[in-house]
Steps between C-alpha positions, in 0.01 A plus 500: 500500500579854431566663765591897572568682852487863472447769739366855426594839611391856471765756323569804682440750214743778614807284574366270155548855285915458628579166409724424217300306297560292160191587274196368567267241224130569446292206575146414392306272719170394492282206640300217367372418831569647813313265732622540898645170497683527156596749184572426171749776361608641168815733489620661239847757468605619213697141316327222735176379638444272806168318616494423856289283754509553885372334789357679848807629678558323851713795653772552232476233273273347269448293210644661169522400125644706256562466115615711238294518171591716223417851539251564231267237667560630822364891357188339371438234764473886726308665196226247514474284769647669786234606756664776677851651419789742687812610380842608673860599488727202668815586585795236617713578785823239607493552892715256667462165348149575411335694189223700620243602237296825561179569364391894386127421434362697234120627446246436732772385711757791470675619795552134624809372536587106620853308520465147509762231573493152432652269756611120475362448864262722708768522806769613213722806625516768270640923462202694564573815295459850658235616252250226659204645696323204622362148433190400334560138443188292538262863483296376211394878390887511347466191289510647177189255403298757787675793365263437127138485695608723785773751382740728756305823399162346658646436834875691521463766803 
């Protein structure tokens, strides 16, 4: 089984706007089914396209399986058949031994930011950078499949 263990964090914005950063990839994601105990993904960036199933997450971790398909299928597997859709900047960060990917959410999501982390083991020790407000691992209202149906502008304070 597939299996990925990731945790989530909130981005301070002001110390985010300092970092040295490599430039950042647009992605388009969108959902066949978002369903509480599983999604069904399509992603596409500009030369690839992914589809993705995961499981409920227990804590950090959860079931994951993800393919690449050819990124023309990919754009019209989200054109017509994709029930809800966001879009983002991701930008990858080496800290440590670990890559952490930050998300700039774009449209009805803008002004969000989220690093996430994937771990080999939920007890893993890892460099938690200084631009890192706070976690949100396991708060279901920053899974990007909540983010489509219930986007940061409807409930940011």
């Amino acid at each position: 089984m597939g299996i990925e263990i990731e945790r989530k964090f909130l981005v301070n914005k002001t110390k985010w706007q300092q970092v040295e950063k490599p430039g950042g990839e647009f992605y388009r994601q969108g959902y066949l089914l978002t369903d509480p105990n599983k999604t069904i993904r399509v992603r596409q960036t500009s030369d690839k396209g992914f589809l993705t199933i995961k499981g409920i997450s227990v804590g950090a971790t959860r079931a994951e399986y993800e393919y690449e398909i050819p990124v023309g299928e990919a754009k019209e597997l989200l054109d017509q058949f994709c029930v809800a859709e966001l879009s983002k900047i991701r930008f990858k960060i080496s800290v440590g031994q670990h890559v952490w990917e930050v998300d700039e959410f774009l449209g009805n999501n803008t002004g969000l930011l989220v690093a996430e982390i994937e771990l080999t083991s939920e007890d893993e020790i890892f460099t938690l950078p200084d631009w890192i407000d706070s976690e949100v691992t396991g708060d279901e209202k920053y899974y990007n499949s909540n983010l489509v149906t219930h986007p940061y502008k409807d409930w940011k304070s």
